[in-house]
VEXKEFI-466212 format. One record per residue (C-alpha): y, x, z; residue in three letters. Coordinates in Angstrom, 2 decimals, decimal comma, always signed. Layout:
{torkol {Y; X; Z}; 'Ala'}
...
***
This chain:
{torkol {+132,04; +107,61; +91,48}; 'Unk'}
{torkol {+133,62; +110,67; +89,62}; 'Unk'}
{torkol {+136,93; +110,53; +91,78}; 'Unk'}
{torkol {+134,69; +110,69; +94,94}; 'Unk'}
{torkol {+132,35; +113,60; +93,46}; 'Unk'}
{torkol {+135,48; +115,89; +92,55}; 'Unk'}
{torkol {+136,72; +115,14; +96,17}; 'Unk'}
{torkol {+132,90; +116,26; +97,49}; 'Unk'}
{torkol {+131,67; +113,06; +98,18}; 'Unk'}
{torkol {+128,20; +112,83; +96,79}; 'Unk'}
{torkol {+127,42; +109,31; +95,37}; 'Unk'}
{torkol {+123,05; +108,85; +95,26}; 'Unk'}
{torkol {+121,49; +105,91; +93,55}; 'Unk'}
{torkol {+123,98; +103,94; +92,79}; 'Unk'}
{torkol {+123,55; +100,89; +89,91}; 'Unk'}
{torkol {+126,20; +100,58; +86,68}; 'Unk'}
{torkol {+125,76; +98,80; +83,62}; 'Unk'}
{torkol {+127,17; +100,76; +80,84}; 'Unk'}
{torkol {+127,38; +99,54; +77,01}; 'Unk'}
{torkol {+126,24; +101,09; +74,02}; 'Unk'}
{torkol {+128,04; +101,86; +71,15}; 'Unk'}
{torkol {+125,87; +98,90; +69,43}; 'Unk'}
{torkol {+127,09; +96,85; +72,31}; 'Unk'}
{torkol {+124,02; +96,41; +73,98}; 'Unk'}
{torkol {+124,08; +96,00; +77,83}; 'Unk'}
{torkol {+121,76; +99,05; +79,60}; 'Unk'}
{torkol {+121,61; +99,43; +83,98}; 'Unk'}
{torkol {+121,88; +102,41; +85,06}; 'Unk'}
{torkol {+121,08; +104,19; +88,49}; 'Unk'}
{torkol {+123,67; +107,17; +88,75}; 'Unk'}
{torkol {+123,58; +110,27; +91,11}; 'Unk'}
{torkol {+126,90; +112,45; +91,18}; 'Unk'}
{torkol {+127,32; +115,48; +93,37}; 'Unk'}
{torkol {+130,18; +118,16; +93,03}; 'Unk'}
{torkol {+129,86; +121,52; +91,53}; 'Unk'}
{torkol {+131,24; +124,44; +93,62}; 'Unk'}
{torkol {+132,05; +127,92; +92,05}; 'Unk'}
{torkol {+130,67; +131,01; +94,02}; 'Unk'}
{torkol {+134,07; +130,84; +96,86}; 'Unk'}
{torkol {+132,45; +127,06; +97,40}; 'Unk'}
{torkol {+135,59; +125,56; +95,30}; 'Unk'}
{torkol {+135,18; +122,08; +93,62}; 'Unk'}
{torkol {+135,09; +122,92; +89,73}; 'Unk'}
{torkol {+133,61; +120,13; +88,18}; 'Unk'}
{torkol {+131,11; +117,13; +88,97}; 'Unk'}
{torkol {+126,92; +116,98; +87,93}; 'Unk'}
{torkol {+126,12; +113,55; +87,28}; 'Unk'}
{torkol {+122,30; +111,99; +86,50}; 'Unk'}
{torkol {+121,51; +108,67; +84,93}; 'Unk'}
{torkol {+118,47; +106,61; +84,61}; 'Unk'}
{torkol {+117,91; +104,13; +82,41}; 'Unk'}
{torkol {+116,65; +100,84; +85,08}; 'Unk'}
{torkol {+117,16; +98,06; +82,25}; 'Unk'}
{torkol {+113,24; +97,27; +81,90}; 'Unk'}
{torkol {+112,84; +97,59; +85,42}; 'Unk'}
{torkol {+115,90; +95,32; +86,24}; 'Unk'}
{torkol {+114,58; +92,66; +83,49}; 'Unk'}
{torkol {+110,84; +92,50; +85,10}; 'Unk'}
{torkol {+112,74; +91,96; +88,67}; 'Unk'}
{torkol {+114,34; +89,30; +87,26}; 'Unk'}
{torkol {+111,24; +87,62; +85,66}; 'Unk'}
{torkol {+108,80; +88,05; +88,67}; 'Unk'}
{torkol {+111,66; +86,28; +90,70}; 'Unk'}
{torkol {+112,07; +83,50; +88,25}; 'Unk'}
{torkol {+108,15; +82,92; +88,17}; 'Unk'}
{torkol {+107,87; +82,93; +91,59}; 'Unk'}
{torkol {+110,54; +80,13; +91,88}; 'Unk'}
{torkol {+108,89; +78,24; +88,90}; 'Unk'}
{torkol {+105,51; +78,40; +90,70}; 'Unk'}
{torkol {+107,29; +77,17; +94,14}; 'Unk'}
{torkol {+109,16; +74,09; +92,07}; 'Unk'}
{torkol {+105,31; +73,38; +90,79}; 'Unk'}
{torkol {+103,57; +73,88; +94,04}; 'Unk'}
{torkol {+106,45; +71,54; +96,11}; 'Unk'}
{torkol {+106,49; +68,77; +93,72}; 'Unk'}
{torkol {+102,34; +68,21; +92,86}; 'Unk'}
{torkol {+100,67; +65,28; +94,12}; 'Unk'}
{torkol {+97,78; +66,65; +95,51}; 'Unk'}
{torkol {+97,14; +69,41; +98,35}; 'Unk'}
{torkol {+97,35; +73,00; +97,37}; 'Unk'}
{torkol {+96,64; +75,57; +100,32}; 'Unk'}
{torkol {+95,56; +79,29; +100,20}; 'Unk'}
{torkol {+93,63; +81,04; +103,30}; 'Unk'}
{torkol {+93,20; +84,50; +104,25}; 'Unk'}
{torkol {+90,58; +86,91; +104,30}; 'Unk'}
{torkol {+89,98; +85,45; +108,20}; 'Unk'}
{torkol {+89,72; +82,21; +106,96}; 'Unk'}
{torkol {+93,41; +81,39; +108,45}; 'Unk'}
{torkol {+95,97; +79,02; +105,89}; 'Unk'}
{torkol {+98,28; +80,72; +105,53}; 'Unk'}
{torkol {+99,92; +78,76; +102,02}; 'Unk'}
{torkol {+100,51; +75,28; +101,69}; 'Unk'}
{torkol {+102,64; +73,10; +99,67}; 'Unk'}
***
């Protein structure tokens, strides 16, 4: 990502996991862009991080529920359905 900023390829939004020094696992969302002097010559590279480890985590858990509540729904013994505001099913197991 650094390489391609000092060469003036801007990188936007793109995810890393970095470590701490306590070890601890964080994601990260990283923007890079190049920095140009006054003559438009590549001098350096501004990079900007975002922590996305909660975020990432809740992803993960609202997936994992909604497979949990699919394995419930497919394997009951008795008819679940859900309908629509129209009155339509539109959910069934």
């Amino acid at each position: 990502v650094l390489d391609n900023a000092l060469q003036g390829r801007s990188s936007t939004s793109f995810e890393h996991p970095v470590h701490t020094k306590a070890g601890k696992r964080l994601d990260m969302l990283l923007s890079t862009t190049c920095r140009r002097d006054v003559n438009g010559e590549i001098m350096g590279v501004v990079g900007v991080g975002s922590d996305i480890t909660d975020r990432k985590n809740a992803q993960s858990a609202t997936a994992q529920m909604a497979s949990d509540m699919r394995t419930l729904l497919d394997t009951l013994n008795v008819l679940v359905f859900g309908i629509d505001t129209e009155g339509r099913v539109n959910e069934w197991n």
